[in-house]
Structures are given as C-alpha cells and as structure tokens.
C-alpha positions in Angstrom: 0.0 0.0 0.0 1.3 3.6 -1.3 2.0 6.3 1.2 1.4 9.1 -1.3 -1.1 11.9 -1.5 -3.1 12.0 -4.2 -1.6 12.8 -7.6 -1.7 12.1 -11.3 1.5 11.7 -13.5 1.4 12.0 -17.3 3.8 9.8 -19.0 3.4 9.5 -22.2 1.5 10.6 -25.7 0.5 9.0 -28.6 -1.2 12.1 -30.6 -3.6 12.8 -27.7 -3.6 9.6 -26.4 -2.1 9.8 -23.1 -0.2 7.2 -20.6 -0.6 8.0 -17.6 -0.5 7.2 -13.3 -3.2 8.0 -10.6 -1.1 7.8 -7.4 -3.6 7.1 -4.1 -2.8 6.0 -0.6 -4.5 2.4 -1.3 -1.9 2.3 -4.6 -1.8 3.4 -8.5 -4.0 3.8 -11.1 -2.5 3.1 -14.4 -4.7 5.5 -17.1 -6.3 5.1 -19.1 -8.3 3.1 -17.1 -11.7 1.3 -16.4 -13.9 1.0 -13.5 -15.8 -1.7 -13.0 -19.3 -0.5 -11.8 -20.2 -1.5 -7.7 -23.6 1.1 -7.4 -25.0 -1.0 -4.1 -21.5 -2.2 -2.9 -21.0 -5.0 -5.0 -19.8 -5.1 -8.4 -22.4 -7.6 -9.0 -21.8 -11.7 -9.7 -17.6 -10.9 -8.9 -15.7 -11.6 -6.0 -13.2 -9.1 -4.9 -10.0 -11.4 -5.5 -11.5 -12.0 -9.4 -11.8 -8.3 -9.9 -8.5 -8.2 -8.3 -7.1 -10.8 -10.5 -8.6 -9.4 -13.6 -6.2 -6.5 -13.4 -9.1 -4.1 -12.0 -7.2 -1.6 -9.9 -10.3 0.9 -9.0 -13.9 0.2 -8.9 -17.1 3.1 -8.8 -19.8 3.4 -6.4 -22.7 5.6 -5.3 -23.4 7.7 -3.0 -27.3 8.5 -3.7 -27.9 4.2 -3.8 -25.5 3.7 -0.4 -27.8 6.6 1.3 -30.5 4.7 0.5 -29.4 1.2 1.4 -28.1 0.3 3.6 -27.8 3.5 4.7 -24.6 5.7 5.5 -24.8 4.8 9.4 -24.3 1.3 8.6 -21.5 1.5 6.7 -19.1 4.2 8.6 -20.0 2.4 11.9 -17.8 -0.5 10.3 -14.8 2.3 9.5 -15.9 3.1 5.8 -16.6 0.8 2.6 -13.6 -0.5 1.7 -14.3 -2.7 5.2 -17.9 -3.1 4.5 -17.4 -4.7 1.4 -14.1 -6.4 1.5 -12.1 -3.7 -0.6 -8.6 -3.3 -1.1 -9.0 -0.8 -4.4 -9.2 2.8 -4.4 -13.3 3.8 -4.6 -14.4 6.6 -6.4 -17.8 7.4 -5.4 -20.4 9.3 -8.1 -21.9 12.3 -6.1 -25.9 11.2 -6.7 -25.7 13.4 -9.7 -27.1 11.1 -12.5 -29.6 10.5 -10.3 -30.8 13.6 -10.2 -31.6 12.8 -13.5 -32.7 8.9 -13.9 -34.9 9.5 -10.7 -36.1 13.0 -12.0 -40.0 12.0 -11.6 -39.1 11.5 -7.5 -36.1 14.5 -7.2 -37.1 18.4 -6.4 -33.9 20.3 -7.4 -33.5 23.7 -4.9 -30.4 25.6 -5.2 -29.8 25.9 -1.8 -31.0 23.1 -0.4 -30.0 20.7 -3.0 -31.6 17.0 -4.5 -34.8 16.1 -2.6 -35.0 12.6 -3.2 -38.2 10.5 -2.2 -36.6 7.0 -2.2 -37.4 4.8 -5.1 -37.5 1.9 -2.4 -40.1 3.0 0.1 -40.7 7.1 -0.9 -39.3 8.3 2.0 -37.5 11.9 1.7 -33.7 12.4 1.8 -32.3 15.7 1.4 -28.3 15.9 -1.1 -27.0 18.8 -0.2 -23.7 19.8 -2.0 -22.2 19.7 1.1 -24.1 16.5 2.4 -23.2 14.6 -0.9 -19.3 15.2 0.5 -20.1 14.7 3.9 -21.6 10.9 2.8 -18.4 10.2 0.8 -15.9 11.1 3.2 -18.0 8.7 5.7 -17.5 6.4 2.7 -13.9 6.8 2.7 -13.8 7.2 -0.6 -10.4 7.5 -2.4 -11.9 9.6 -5.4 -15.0 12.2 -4.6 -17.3 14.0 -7.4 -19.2 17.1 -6.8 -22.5 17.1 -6.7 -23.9 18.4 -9.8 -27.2 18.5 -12.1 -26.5 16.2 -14.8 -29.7 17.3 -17.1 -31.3 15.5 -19.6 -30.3 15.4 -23.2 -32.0 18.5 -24.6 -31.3 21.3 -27.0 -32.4 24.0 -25.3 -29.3 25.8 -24.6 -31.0 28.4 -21.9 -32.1 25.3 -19.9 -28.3 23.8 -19.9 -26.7 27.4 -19.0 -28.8 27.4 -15.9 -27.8 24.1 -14.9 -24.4 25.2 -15.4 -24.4 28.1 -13.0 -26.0 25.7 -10.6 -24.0 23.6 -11.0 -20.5 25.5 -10.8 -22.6 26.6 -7.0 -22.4 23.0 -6.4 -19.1 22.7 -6.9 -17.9 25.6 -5.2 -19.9 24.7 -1.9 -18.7 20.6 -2.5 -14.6 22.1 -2.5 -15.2 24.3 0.9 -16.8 20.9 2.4 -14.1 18.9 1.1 -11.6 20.8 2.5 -7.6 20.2 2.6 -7.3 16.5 2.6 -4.3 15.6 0.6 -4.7 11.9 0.2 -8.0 11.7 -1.8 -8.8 13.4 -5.1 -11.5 15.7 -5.8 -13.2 15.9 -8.9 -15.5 18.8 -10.8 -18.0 17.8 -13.4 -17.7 19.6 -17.0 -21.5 20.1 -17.8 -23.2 21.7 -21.0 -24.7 18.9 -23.4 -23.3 19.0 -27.0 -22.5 22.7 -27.4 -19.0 23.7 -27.3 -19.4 27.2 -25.9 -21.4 25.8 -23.3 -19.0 23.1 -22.1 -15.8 25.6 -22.4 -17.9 28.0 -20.1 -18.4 25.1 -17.6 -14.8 23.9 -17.9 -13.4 27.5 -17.3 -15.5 28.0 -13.5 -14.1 24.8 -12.5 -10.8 25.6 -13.2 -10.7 28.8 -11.6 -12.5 27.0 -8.1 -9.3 24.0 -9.0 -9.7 20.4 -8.9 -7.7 17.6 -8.7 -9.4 15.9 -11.6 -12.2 16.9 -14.4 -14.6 14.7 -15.7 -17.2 15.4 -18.4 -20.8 14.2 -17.2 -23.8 14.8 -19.1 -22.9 12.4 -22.0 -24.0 8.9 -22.9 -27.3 9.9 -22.0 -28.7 9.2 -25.6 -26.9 11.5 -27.8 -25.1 9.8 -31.0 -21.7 8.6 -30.7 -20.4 10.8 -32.9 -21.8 13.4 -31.0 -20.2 12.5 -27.8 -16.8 12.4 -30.1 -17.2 15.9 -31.6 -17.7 17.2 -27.9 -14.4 15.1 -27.1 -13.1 17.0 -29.8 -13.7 20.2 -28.7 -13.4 20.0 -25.0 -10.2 18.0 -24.2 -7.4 20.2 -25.8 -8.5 22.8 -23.5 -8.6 20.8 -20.0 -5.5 20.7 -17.6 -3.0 18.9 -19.2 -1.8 17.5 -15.7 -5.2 16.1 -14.2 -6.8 13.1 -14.9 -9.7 13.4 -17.5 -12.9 11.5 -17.0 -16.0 10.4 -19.0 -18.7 9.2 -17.1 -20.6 6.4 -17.7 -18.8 5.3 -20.7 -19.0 2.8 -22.1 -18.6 0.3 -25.1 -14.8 -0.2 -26.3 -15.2 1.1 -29.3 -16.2 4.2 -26.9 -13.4 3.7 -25.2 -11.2 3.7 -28.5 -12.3 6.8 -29.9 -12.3 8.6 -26.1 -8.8 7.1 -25.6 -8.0 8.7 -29.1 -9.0 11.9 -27.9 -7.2 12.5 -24.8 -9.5 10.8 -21.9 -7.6 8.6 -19.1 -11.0 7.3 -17.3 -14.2 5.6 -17.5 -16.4 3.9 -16.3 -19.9 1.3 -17.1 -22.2 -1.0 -16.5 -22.1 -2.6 -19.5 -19.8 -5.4 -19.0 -21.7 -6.2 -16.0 -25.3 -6.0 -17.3 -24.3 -7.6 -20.5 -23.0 -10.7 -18.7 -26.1 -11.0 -17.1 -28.3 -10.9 -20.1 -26.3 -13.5 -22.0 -23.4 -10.9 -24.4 -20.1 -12.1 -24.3 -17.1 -9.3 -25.0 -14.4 -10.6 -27.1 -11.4 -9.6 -29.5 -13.4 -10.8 -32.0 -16.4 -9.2 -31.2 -19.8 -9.5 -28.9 -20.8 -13.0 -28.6 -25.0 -13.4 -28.2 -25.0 -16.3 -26.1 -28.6 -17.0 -26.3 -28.6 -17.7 -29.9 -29.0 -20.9 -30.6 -26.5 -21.0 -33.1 -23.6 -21.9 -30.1 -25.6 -25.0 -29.2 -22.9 -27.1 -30.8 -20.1 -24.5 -30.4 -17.6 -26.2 -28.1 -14.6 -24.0 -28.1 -14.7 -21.3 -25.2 -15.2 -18.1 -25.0 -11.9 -16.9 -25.2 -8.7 -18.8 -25.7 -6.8 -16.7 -23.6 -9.0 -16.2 -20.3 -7.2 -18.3 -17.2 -9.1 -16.3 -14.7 -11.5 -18.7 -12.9 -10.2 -21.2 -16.2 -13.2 -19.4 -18.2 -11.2 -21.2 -21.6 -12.8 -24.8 -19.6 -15.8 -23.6 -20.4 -17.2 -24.6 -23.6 -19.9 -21.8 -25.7 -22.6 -24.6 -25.6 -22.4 -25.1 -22.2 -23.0 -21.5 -21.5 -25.9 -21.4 -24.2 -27.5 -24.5 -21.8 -26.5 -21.9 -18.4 -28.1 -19.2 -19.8 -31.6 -20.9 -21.1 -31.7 -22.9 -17.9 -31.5 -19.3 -16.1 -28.7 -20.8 -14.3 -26.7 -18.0 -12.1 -23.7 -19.7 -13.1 -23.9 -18.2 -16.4 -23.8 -14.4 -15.1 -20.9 -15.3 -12.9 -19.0 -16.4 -16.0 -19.4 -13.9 -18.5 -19.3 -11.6 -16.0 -16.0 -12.2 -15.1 -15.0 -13.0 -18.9 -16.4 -9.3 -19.8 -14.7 -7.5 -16.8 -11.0 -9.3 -17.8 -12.1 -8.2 -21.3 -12.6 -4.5 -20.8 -9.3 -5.0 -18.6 -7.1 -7.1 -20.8 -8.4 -3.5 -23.6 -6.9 -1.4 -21.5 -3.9 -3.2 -20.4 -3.3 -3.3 -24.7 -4.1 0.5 -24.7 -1.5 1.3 -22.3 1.7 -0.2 -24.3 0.3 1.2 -27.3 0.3 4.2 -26.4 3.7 3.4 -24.4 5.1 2.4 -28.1 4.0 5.4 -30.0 1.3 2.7 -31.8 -2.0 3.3 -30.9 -3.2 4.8 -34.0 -2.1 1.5 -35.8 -4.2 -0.4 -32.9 -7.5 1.8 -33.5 -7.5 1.1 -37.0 -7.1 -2.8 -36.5 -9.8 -3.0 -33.6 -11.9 0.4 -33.9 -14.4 -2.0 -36.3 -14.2 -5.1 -34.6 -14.7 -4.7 -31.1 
C-alpha cells in the first residue's frame, strides 16, 4: 500500500492519447483506465480477489444508492466501505448526480438546499446537499469524490443547460469548501453543458478557476449519438489541464473507449460489462458474442482462448448457451468475469500502445471489430 497523497502523473502521448498514473494511498492507477461499476456495494456476480485478478485496480460506487441502502450509518459504523465490502481498491464514489436525472420523476432540485429525493425503495425523503453529498463520501472513505452536480437530460435547449451550469458551478464551489484540505483523496468537478462547445468551455473554465484535482465530463451517454459524444471530445479535451486526470462518465462500449482514448481521456467507467454478462453478451477480441442464440448450441470452443481467470477457456460456448436458457446463475458469474477481464485485458493493450508510440495503428485494427 502507497503512502502518497493523491496525484496524477502524465507519461506518455500518442497524438492525444495519453499514458498516464493516478497515485492514491491504497496504490496506482494506471490511465487510461476502467472502473468496473459496484452502485449497491458490490460489483455484482464478482468476487473481490477475481476483480482483483482481472487487473481491476479501481472500482465506482454511489453515493445517492448507499444513502438509501443500507444506509450511510451502517457503513461508517464499520470504518468506511472498503471494510464493508471487503475492498482493497481505491473507490471513487459518483456524487448522486445522475440520479438527479434517472430518478427526475421522485427529485425536487433547490439551489440551496439541494436533490430532494423520495426514495425509489419506500418514498421516503432524503435531502443531497452539495455539502451532504461530501459529507456521505468522506463517511465512505472514498479514495476519489465528485461534486455534486445537475446532470440534465439530453436537450437542445441551450437556456435550460446554461442554468444548470451556474447551478451547478454553485455546487461545486460549496462541494470544494466541504471537502476541504485532505491531501490523500482526489476531488473531482463535473464539465457540464450537453453537445454545445461554448457551453462546455464555459463550464470547464469556473471549475478551473474554483481547482480540482481531476475533471470529468458528465452529461454524455445519455442518448446523444456517438459521434456526437466524439465531436464534444473534440472540442473539449485540448482545453482541460493537461496534468489532471480526465474522466467520461458512464462510458461505455470499447469502441467508446477507443475513440475517447483517441482523444485525450484517461478514465471511464460502465455498467455494461456487467449488465451484459447477465443478459447472455459475451465481449471478445473478435467481437460480442450473443449467447442466447442458438447457433452456439454445438459450439464447443470457449469463449476466449486466452482467459485463465476462474479457467473461463474450460468452459465450452454450448455449455454456457444450456446456463443461460436454464437461467442458471452460473452463467452471469461467468461472462461476467469474462467481460470485466475483457474490458481490462483492452486497456492493459491501450497502455503499451500508447507506451510504443502505436495506438493509431491499434485503433485502425480493432476500432471495427470490437
């Protein structure tokens, strides 16, 4: 375990591809980098060692979800999450933000008071404050803290998304006094603004001027086209601090990942490995893998050649087919784990390219495929 205080090193680029390390008391983070998703405490069907194993070296969690269940109480009476759930990764913890927006029929948003949730579990009220979101993840002990922020719907009215920006630069100003001095976890603003440049530029320049330790853009992968998402990549990342880690929320597929890499971002995170291995999708080099079709009833090779983890290559495609249709748990468990050492083994093979000066080459060969 590292002794450091939170810091970020930049040590290579490709173009705008960037190498880089995320040092943390609980140890590095080599960028760019994915995050397995743990919303409730659990990055769900995975034990800790296989995440561990998989080459996962930080996983997300929430702070709206926690609040509701089990409740905050619960969890710092035990001396934080990493102890509640068996955790020896750095955490970053989302601020409650995006719920603000997928709960937005049971959320009141007030400037000063902040999120007033009813819970989606029993309707009873909870109040985010900026200052309670922090409050919550330092209880947490979370390694990596977001501001609270309004993360709006996709829309195109721009009036709508400048308002939410001067709320939500409020936010973040009232998140950094909570947070205070504490040198050993990171603090992140939230780049808002939708798909207009001027808008997200605006955003970026108050949260510079308040100073984080890290800037993610939110507000994306909310149902805008990927090329979209790209041409605000485009725009955006040449102007954020060149020494900070840069992070896109809640993305996504690899060929996201490719083409966000290619642009200058070192973090991300999704569900999608996750949810797909419990609906039956497979990620591979050679493409997603439907398991449910009955086509790979009398496919006996394995998902992946290469996968020792949990000796996933033992495991033939038909089998899984007969998991999946039997509604077997075992089947979630194993692709699961196959998509999570996936999205890893990606990364891991984004990091030398871009070590080697080749990641262009490597776009073109797998931009298509995966």
């Amino acid at each position: 375990m590292s002794s450091e205080n939170f810091s970020f090193n930049l040590l290579n680029e490709d173009h705008l591809a960037r190498l880089g390390k995320i040092n943390t008391h609980r140890g590095p983070i080599d960028t760019p980098a994915f995050m397995p998703v743990g919303t409730q405490g659990t990055v769900k069907s995975v034990f800790m060692d296989d995440l561990i194993s998989s080459g996962t070296q930080i996983i997300l969690s929430n702070t709206y979800h926690l609040m509701i269940r089990p409740g905050i109480e619960r969890i710092k009476r035990v001396g934080g999450l990493h102890k509640f759930m068996n955790c020896r990764l750095p955490i970053l913890t989302d601020s409650g933000g995006f719920q603000i927006m997928s709960l937005s029929n049971l959320v009141k948003i007030d400037e000063k008071n902040g999120a007033i949730f009813n819970s989606h579990i029993d309707g009873k009220k909870f109040v985010l404050s900026p200052e309670e979101s922090i409050r919550i993840q330092k209880d947490l002990n979370s390694d990596i803290v977001m501001v609270l922020d309004e993360c709006p719907k996709l829309t195109s009215d721009k009036n709508k998304l400048s308002q939410s920006i001067k709320l939500s630069i409020n936010w973040a100003e009232r998140s950094k006094k909570e947070f205070g001095n504490n040198f050993k976890k990171g603090l992140f603003g939230i780049i808002q603004g939708g798909i207009y440049k001027d808008l997200r530029l605006e955003s970026l320049e108050s949260l510079e001027k308040i100073d984080f330790d890290g800037y993610a853009l939110g507000g994306l992968a909310v149902g805008e086209t990927q090329d979209q998402m790209f041409k605000v990549l485009d725009e955006v990342t040449p102007s954020m601090p060149k020494n900070k880690p840069r992070y896109l929320m809640g993305v996504g597929t690899p060929s996201d990942i490719l083409g966000a890499v290619k642009r200058g971002i070192d973090m991300f995170d999704c569900v999608m490995p996750t949810r797909s291995g419990r609906t039956g999708l497979a990620f591979t080099w050679e493409g997603r893998l439907n398991l449910r079709n009955s086509k790979y009833q009398k496919e006996d090779s394995p998902i992946n050649e290469s996968m020792n983890l949990r000796h996933l290559k033992l495991y033939s495609k038909s089998y899984i087919n007969h998991l999946i249709n039997s509604n077997e748990i075992l089947a979630s468990m194993i692709l699961t784990i196959n998509n999570i050492s996936f999205y890893q083994q990606l990364m891991n093979k984004i990091r030398e390219e871009i070590k080697n000066n080749t990641f262009d080459d490597f776009y073109t060969n797998y931009i298509n495929v995966i």
